[in-house]
N, C-alpha and C positions, 0 to 999 in steps of 0.2 A: 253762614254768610259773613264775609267779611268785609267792614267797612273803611272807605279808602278815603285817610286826610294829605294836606300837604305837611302839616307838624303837626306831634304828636308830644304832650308836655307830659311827663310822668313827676307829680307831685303841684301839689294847690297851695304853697307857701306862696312869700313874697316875690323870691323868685320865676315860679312857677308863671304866678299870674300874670306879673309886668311883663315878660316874655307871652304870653299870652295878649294880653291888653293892645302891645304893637302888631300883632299879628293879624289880628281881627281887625283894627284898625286900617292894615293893609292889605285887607282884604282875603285873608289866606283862612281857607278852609284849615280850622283848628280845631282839636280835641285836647283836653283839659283832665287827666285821670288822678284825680286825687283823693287818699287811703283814709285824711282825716286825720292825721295825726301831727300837729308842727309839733317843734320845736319845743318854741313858747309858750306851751299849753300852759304850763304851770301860770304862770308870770298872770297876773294882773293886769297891767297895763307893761305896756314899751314906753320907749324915752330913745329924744336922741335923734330921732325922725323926724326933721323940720316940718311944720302945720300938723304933725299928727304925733308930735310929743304928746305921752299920757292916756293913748286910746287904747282901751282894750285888746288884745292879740286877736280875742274872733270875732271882736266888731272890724276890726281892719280888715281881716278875712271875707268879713260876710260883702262889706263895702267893694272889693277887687273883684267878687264872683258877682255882683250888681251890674259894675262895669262890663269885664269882660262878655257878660250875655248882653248889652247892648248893640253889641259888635258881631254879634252872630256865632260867638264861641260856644262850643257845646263841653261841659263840665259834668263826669261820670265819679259816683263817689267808688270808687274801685280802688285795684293796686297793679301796679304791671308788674310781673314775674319774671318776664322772659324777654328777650328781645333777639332776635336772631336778621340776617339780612335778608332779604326779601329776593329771592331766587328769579323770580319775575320781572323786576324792576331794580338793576343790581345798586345804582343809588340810593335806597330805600328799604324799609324795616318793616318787618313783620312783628308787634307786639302781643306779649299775650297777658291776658288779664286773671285776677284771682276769681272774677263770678265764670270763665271759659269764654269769655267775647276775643274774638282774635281781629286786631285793628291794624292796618298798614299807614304807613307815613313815610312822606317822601326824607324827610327832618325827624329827629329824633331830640327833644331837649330830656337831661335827665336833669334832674329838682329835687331830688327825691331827701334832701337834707342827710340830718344825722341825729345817733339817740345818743343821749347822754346818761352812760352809767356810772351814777352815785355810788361814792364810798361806803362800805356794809355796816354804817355805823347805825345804832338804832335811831330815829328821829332825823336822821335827815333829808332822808325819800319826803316823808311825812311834811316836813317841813320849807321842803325846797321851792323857793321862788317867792316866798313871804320872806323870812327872816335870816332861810339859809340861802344866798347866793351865788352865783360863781364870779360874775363880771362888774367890775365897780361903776363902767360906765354905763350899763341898766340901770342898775341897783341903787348904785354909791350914795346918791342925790336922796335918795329916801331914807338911806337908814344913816345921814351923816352926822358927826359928831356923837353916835352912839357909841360902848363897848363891844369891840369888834374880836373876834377870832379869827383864825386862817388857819384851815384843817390841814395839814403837810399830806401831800400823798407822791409827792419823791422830792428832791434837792430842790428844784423850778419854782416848789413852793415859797421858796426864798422872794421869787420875783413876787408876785401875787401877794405876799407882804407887805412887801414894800412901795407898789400902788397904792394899795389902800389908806397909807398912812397919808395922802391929797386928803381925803374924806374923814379921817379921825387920827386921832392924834394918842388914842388910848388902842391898842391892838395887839393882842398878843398872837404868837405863835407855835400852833401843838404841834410837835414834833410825830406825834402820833406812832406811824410804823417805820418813821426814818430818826435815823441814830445821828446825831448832833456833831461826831465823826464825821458825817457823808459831807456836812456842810463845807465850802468852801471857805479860807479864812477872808478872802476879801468880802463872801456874804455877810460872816458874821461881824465882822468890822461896820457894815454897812445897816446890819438890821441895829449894831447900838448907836450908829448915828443918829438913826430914824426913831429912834426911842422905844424900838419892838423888844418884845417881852419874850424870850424863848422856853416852853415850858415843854422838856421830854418826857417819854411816858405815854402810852397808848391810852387816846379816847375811848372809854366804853360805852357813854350813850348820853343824847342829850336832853337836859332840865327845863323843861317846859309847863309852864304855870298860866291860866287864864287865858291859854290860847296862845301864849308870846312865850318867845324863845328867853331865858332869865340864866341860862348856867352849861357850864359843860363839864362833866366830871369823868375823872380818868381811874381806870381801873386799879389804883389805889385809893380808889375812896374818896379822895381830892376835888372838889367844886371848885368852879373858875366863873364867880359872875361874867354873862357875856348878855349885850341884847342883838350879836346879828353877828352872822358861822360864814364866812367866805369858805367855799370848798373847789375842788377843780375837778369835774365830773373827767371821765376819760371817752373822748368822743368814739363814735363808733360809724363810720361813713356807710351811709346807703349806697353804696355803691357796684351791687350784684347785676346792674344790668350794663353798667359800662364791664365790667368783667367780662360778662358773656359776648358782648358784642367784641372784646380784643382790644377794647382802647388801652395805652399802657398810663399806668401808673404810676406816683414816685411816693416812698418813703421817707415821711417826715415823722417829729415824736407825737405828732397826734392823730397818725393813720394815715392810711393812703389817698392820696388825691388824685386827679387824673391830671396829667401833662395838657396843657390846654395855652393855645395863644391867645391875644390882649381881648380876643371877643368872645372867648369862650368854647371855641371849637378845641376838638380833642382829637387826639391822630387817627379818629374812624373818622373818613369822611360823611358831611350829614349829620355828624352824634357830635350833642351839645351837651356841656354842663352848670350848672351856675346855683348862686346860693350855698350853704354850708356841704352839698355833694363837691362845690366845686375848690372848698376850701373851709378850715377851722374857723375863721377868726370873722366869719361872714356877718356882722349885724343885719336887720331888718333893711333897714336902709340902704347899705352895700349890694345886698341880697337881689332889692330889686331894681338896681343900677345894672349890676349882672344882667338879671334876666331881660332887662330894655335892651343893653347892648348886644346881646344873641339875638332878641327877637330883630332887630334894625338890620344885623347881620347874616339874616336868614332871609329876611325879604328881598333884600339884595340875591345872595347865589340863586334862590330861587329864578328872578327873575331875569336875571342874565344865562341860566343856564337854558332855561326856553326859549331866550334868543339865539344862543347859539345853538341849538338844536331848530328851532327855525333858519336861520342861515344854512345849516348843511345840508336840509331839504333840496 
């Protein structure tokens, strides 16, 4: 048996929700399918999100799914697989789920984020979102004026340097698997203005003592006191069910995103995106600005489209 909503949210992040949150608000039979997995799981706390600087990532989470069931939202911890258009009702989606529940919707938002794979150095999985981080404006605030690192995982790494150095003033840079050659001369001109320390030579694994991060040693032997490893994880978009349904894509260096206008709509008509599926650089915050503005933009076609389908009766 399958059950029929007007949207259908694939993913329970920030996105997800606030997109949800207006919907239910406005009255729209929603479903809510999210796999459990953000983002931000590592992380501590967020920052950076006005009144909810400093809260927890799954106390926010838990807070959004509070809300949204006020509203009559129904939230299944599942995963959608598949999405195909709905033969029946050629505006609308047939979704299918990992437990076999197969759910239609007239709206389709994909949410579904992205995973971030860490460089295979040893200690930094381990370590990621306490003392090794990626992004200074999470992070930076916590660990500033500490001894900082900045892991190289191609030339770019240059930039990500050279942020950092707002936050501390002591910073070096491992060149790691990139050769000091690749560097541009205006970079290097630029990291010795900023007072960066370029150090070639591939990391082998990081020095960790009493639960804190203290050193990075590279495969000659060589220790580099550090107390906090900026890395640049390589993201990897959730994005298998905009695939399947044909939305097209575009090719940026940190994966593919889907072509989408200022509210989130993508060139399937109905199929939404928002949150880090709808783009890299998505903070929390951003994320569920996103997903407000889809949801405010689905209530609307919704509801003009029943009028206009009432008019040609």
């Amino acid at each position: 048996m399958t059950d029929t909503y007007e949207v259908v949210v694939g993913g329970g992040g920030a996105a997800g929700l606030s997109a949800a949150l207006v919907l239910g608000r406005a009255r729209r039979r929603t479903l809510v399918v999210d796999a459990g997995e953000p983002r931000n799981a590592p992380a501590a706390h967020m920052q950076g999100f006005l009144s909810r600087d400093g809260m927890p990532p799954a106390e926010f989470l838990a807070v959004g799914r509070e809300e949204i069931a006020r509203y009559g939202v129904e939230l299944v911890r599942d995963r959608a697989v598949d999405a195909a258009r709905d033969g029946d009702a050629p505006d609308g989606f047939t979704v299918s789920l990992a437990s076999g529940r197969t759910v239609r919707a007239r709206h389709l938002v994909v949410a579904t984020g992205l995973k971030d794979e860490l460089p295979a150095v040893p200690g930094v999985a381990e370590r990621f979102g306490r003392d090794v981080v990626h992004c200074p404006y999470c992070h930076g605030w916590e660990v500033r004026d500490q001894a900082f690192g900045v892991l190289a995982t191609s030339p770019m790494s240059v930039h990500q340097a050279l942020m950092v150095t707002q936050w501390s003033k002591d910073v070096t840079l491992f060149l790691h698997q990139v050769e000091e050659a690749e560097l541009a001369d205006e970079d290097l001109r630029r990291l010795a203005a900023a007072g960066v320390r370029v150090v070639p030579g591939e990391v082998a694994v990081l020095r960790v003592e009493d639960d804190r991060l203290t050193g990075v040693e590279l495969v000659d032997g060589s220790v580099h006191a550090r107390e906090a490893l900026f890395v640049a994880p390589r993201p990897v978009p959730q994005n298998d069910l905009l695939v399947a349904l044909g939305a097209e894509l575009a090719e940026t260096p940190f994966g593919a995103y889907p072509v989408i206008d200022e509210r989130g709509l993508t060139t399937v008509p109905g199929l939404w995106a928002a949150g880090n599926t709808s783009g890299f650089a998505e903070q929390v915050v951003n994320a569920a600005s996103r997903g407000y503005r889809a949801g405010a933009a689905i209530n609307g076609e919704l509801l003009f489209a029943d009028l206009d389908a009432a008019v040609r009766v």
